[in-house]
C-alpha positions as CSV (number, residue, x, y, z in Angstrom):
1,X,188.4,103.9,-38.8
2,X,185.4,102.2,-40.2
3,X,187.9,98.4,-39.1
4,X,188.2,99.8,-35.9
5,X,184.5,100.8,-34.8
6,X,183.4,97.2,-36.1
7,X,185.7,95.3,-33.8
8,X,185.3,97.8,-31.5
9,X,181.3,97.2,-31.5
10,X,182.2,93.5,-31.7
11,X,183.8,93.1,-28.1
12,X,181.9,95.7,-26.5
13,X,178.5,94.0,-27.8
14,X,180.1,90.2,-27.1
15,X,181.8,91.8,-23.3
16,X,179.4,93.8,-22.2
17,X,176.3,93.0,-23.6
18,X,176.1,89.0,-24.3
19,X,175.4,86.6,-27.3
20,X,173.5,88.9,-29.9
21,X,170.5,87.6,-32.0
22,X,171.1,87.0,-35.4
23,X,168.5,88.4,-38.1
24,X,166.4,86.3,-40.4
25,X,168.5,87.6,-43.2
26,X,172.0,86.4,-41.1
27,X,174.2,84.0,-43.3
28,X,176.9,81.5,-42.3
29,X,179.4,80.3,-44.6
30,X,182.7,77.9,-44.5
31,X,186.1,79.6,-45.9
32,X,187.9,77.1,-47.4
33,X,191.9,78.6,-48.6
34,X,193.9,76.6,-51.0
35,X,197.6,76.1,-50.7
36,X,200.5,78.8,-49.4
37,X,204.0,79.1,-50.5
38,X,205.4,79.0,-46.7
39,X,205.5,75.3,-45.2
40,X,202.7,75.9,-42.3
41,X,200.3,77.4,-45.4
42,X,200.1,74.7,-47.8
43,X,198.0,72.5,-45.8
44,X,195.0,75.0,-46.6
45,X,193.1,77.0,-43.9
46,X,189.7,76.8,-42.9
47,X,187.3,79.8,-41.9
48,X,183.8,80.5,-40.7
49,X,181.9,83.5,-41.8
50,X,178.8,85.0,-40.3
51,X,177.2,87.8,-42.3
52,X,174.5,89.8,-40.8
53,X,173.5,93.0,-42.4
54,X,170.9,93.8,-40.0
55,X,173.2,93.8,-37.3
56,X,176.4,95.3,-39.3
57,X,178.2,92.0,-39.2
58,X,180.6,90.2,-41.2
59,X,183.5,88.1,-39.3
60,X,185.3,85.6,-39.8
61,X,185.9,82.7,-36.9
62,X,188.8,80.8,-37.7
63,X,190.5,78.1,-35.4
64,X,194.4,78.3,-36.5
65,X,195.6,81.1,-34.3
66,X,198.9,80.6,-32.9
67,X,201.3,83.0,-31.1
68,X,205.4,82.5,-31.6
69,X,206.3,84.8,-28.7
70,X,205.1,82.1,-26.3
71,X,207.2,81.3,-23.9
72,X,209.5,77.9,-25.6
73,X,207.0,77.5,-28.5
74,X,209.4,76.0,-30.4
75,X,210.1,73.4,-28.0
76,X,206.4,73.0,-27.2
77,X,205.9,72.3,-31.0
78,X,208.2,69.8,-31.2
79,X,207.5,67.7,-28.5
80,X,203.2,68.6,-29.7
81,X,201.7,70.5,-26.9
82,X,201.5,73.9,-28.9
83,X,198.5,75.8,-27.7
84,X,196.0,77.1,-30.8
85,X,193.5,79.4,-30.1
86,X,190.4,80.5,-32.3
87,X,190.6,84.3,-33.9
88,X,188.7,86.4,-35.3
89,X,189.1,88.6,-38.1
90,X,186.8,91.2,-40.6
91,X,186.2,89.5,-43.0
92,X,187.2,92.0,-45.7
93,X,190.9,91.7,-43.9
94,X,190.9,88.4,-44.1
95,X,190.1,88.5,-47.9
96,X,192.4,90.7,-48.4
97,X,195.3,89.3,-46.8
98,X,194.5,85.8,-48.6
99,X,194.7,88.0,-52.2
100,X,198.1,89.6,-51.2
101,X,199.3,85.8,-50.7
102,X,198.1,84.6,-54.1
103,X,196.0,82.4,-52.2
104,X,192.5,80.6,-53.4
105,X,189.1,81.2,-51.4
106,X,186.0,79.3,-51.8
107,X,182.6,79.9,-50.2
108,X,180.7,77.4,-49.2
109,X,177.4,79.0,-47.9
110,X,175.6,76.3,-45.3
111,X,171.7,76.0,-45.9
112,X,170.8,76.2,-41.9
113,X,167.4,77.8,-40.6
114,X,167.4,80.1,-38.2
115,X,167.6,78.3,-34.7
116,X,170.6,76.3,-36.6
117,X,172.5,79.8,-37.4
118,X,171.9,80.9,-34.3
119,X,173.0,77.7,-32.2
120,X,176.1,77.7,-34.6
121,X,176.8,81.7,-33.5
122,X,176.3,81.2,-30.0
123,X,178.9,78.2,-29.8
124,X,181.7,80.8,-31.4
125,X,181.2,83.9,-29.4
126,X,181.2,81.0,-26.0
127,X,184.1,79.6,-27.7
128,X,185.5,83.2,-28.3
129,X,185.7,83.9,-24.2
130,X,189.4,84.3,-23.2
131,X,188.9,80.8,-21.5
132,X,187.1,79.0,-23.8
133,X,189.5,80.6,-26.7
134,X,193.0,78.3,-26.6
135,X,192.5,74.2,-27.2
136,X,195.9,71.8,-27.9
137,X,196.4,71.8,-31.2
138,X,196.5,68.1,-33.0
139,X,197.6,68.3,-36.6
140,X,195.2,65.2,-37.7
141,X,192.8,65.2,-35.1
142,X,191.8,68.6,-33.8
143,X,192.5,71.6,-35.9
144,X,191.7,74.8,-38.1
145,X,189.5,72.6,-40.3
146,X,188.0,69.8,-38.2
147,X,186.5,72.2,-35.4
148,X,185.1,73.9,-38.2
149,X,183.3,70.4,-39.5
150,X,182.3,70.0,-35.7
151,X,181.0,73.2,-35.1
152,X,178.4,72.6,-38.2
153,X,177.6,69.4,-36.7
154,X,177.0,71.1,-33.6
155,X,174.4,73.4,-35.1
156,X,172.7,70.8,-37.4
157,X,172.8,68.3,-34.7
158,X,171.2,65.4,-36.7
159,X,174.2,63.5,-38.0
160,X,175.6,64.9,-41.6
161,X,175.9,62.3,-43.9
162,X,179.1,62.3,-46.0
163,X,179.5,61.0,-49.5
164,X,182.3,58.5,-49.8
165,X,184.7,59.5,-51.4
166,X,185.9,55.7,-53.0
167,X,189.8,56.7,-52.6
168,X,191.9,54.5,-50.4
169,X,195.1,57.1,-49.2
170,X,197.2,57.0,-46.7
171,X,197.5,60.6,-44.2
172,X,201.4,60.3,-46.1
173,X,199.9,60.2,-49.0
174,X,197.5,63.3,-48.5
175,X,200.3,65.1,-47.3
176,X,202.4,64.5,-50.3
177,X,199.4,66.1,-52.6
178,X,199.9,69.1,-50.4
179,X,203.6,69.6,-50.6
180,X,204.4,68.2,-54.0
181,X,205.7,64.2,-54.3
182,X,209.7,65.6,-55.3
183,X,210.2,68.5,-52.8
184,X,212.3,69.4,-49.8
185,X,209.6,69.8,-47.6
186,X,208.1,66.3,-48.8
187,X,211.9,64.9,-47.9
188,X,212.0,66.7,-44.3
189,X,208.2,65.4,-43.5
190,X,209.2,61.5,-44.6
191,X,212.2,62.3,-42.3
192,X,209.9,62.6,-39.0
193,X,206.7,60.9,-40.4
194,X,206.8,57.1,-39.0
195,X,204.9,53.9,-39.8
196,X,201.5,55.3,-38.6
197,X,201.5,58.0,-41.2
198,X,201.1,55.2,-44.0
199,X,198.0,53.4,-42.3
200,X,194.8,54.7,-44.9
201,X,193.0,57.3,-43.5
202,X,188.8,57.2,-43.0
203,X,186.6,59.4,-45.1
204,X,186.2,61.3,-41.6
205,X,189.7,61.5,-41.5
206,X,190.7,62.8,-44.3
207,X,189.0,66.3,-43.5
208,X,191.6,67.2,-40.7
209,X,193.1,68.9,-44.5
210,X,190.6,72.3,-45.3
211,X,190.5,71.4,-49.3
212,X,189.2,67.6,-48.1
213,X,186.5,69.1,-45.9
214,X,185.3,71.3,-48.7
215,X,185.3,68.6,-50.9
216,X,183.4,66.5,-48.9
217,X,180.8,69.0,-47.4
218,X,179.7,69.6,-51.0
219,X,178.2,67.0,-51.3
220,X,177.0,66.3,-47.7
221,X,173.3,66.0,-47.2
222,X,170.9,65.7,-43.8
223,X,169.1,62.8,-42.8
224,X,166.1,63.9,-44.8
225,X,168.3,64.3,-48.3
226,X,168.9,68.2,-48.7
227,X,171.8,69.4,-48.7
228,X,174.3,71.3,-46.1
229,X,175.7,73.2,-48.8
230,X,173.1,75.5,-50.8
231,X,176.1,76.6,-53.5
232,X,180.1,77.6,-53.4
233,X,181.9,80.6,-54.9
234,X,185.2,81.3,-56.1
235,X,186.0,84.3,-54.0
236,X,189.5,84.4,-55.1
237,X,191.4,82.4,-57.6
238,X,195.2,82.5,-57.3
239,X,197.8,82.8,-60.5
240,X,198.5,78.9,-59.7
241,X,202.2,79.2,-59.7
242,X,203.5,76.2,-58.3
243,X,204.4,76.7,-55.2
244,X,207.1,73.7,-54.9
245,X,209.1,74.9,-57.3
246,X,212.9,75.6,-55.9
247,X,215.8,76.8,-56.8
248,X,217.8,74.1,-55.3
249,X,218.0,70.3,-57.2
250,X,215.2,68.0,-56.4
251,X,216.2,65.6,-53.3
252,X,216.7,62.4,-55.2
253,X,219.3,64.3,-58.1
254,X,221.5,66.1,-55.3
255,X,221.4,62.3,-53.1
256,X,222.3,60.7,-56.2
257,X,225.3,63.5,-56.7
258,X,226.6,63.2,-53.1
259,X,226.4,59.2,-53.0
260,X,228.7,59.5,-56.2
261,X,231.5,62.0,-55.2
262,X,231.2,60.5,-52.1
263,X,232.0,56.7,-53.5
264,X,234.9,58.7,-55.7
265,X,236.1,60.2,-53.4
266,X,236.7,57.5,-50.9
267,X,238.1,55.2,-53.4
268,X,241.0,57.5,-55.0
269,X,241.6,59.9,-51.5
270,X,243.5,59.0,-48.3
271,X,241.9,57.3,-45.2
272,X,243.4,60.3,-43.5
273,X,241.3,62.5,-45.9
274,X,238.4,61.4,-45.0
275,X,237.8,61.8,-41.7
276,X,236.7,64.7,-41.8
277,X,234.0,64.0,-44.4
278,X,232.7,61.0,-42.2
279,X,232.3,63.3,-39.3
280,X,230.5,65.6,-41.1
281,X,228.6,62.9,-43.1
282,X,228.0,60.7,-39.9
283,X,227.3,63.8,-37.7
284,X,224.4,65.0,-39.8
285,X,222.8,61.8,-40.0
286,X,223.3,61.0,-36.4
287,X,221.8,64.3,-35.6
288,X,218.7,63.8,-37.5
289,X,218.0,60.6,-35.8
290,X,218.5,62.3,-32.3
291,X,215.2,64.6,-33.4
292,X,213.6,61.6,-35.1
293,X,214.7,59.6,-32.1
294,X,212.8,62.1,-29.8
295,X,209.8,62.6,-32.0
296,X,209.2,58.9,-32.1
297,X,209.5,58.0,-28.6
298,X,208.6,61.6,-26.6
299,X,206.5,64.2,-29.2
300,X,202.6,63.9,-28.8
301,X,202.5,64.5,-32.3
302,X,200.3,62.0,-34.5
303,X,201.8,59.9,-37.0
304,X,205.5,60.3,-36.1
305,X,205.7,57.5,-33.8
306,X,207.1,53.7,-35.4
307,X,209.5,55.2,-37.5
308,X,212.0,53.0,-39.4
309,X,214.1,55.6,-40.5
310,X,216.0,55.4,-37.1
311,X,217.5,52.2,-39.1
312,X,219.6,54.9,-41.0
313,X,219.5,57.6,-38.9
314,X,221.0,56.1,-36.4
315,X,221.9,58.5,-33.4
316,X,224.7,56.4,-32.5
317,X,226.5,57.9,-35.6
318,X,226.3,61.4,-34.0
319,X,228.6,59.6,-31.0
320,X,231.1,57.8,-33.2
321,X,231.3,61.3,-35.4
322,X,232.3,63.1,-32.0
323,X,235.2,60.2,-31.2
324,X,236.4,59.9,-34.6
325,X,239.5,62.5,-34.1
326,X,241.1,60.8,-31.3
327,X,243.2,58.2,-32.9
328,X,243.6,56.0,-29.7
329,X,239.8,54.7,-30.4
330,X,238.9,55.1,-33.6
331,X,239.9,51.4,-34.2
332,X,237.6,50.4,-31.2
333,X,234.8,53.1,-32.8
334,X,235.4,50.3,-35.9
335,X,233.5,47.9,-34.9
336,X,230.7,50.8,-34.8
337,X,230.2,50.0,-38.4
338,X,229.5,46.1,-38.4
339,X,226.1,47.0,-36.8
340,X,225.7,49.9,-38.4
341,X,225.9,47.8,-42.0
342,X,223.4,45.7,-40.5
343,X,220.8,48.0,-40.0
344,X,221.6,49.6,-43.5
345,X,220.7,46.0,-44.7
346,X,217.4,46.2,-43.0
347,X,216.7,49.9,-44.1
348,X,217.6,48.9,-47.4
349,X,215.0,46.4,-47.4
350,X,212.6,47.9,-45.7
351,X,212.0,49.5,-49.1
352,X,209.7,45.9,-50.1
353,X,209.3,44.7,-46.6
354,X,208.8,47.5,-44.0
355,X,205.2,49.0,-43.2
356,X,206.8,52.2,-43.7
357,X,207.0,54.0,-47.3
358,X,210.2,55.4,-47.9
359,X,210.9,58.6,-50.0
360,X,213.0,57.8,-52.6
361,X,215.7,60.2,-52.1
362,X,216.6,58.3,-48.7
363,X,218.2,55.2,-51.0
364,X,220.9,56.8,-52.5
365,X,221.8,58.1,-48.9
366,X,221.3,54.7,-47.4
367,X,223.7,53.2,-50.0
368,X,226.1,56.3,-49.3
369,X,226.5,55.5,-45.6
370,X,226.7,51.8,-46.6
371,X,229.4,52.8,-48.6
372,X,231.3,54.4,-46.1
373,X,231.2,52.3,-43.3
374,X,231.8,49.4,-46.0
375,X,235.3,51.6,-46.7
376,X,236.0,51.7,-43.1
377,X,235.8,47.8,-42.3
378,X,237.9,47.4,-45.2
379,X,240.7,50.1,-44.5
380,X,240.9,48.4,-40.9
381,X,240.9,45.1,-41.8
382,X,243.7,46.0,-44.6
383,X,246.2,47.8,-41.7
């Protein structure tokens, strides 16, 4: 009851009655949350708390709202116009719902005077209006944490000066400290990730990921040397379990396993044998490089564009894994693999050469379909 009377008073006092005026004992504070076990949580979130016992207050703002009944989210995803909005939460809901996840809170409470909270509060509840609320959603760019970084700019005004942090990383390589270096989700993300994901990232950058931002407003001072961040708090410390751990094999020991029953297989089965496990080999592949194909030249999405992997995911193979049953072409669908051993070659060195890194677990692969077009030319030339 006491849940529903606060956010009841909350949109009555922000509908009916306008932008309230914080007391002199109103605090603001950034929310920083540490990695999830689900895919979308262990990028970290980013809150902003206003406390204000005068006035009964204590919300959370946060920007990474997001609603999966929209009409074709899931296409809108892919191709990267997915709608965010900012929500709003109490913030003893939002603490505990972060606790039931096993998830880590920090506190970082903002040293602002009083015209600074205020300006800060102001730009939220305008921000909060039902038209002001949604904003396209940019995974580097413009998201739960760096309208959170801009919104404290906003209300300090004077630019914040940021400590550098001396580390020269690559957006891949944030991502990977995120998701673990030797995980699925790392293998599905090099998948779609092209060349401009391996370009390094600026200090400014690097904050589009919540546990960077915190880092970095830590240490961040004004122009006259105090600091934005009076002290931080451990609000809630998870159990640290690791969250990549799976029970499936790791990516490179289940590639290596397939490349060799695969190479086995072809060498003691039947040509006639094996058509089905090129379809099915060929098909996958060629269907990933259809979505990789589409992400690279149609999504909006940041760093998925230049990507090399379409030299192995080819989405030619998807075609040639359709044909392969009718015997009147499959002689013609052949000559398929002299180009398709060609760009193996180049994917294959692309590992030294390419701008592109390459997760490991792709090699084995790469030398798998090497193999098997390799068989193919060989069987045909043979008969």
């Amino acid at each position: 009851m006491k849940r529903f009377l606060a956010i009841s008073l909350f949109l009555f006092s922000f509908g009916f009655v306008g932008a309230q005026t914080l007391s002199e004992n109103a605090r603001i504070s950034l929310l920083s949350c540490g990695y999830g076990k689900e895919l979308y949580a262990q990028f970290g979130h980013t809150g902003i708390r206003i406390q204000d016992p005068d006035l009964h207050i204590d919300w959370v703002f946060n920007y990474g709202t997001f609603n999966y009944e929209t009409e074709g989210f899931y296409l809108k995803f892919v191709k990267g116009i997915t709608d965010y909005q900012l929500g709003f939460d109490l913030a003893v809901d939002f603490f505990i719902r972060y606790k039931y996840r096993d998830i880590s809170v920090w506190e970082q409470h903002l040293a602002l005077s009083a015209e600074e909270k205020q300006r800060m509060f102001d730009a939220l509840m305008h921000n909060f209006k039902p038209e002001n609320r949604f904003y396209r959603y940019n995974f580097v760019y413009d998201n739960c944490a760096t309208r959170p970084r801009d919104m404290i700019e906003l209300a300090v005004q004077d630019s914040v000066l940021y400590t550098n942090k001396n580390e020269q990383q690559t957006f891949r390589q944030l991502i990977a400290e995120c998701v673990g270096t030797d995980t699925w989700n790392k293998f599905g993300i090099d998948i779609v990730l092209g060349s401009s994901a391996d370009k390094l990232a600026t200090d400014r950058e690097k904050m589009f990921l919540p546990l960077e931002l915190m880092f970095y407003l830590k240490a961040a001072k004004r122009y006259n040397g105090t600091l934005l961040v009076s002290k931080t708090d451990a609000v809630y410390i998870s159990s640290e379990q690791d969250i990549s751990a799976a029970s499936l094999p790791k990516p490179i020991v289940l590639a290596f396993t397939l490349l060799f029953l695969v190479v086995v297989i072809g060498y003691l089965g039947r040509n006639k044998t094996m058509i089905w496990l090129d379809m099915l080999l060929f098909g996958v592949c060629g269907l990933m490089g259809v979505v990789v194909f589409y992400l690279n030249f149609f999504s909006l999405h940041p760093l998925v564009s230049e990507n090399y992997n379409l030299l192995w995911l080819n989405p030619l193979q998807l075609i040639f894994a359709l044909l392969l049953p009718f015997k009147k072409i499959r002689t013609v669908l052949g000559n398929f693999h002299y180009i398709n051993l060609l760009s193996l070659l180049f994917a294959l060195a692309g590992f030294v050469f390419l701008p592109q890194a390459f997760n490991i677990a792709f090699l084995p692969l790469m030398l798998l379909l090497f193999s098997r077009s390799l068989f193919i030319i060989y069987y045909q030339r043979r008969n």
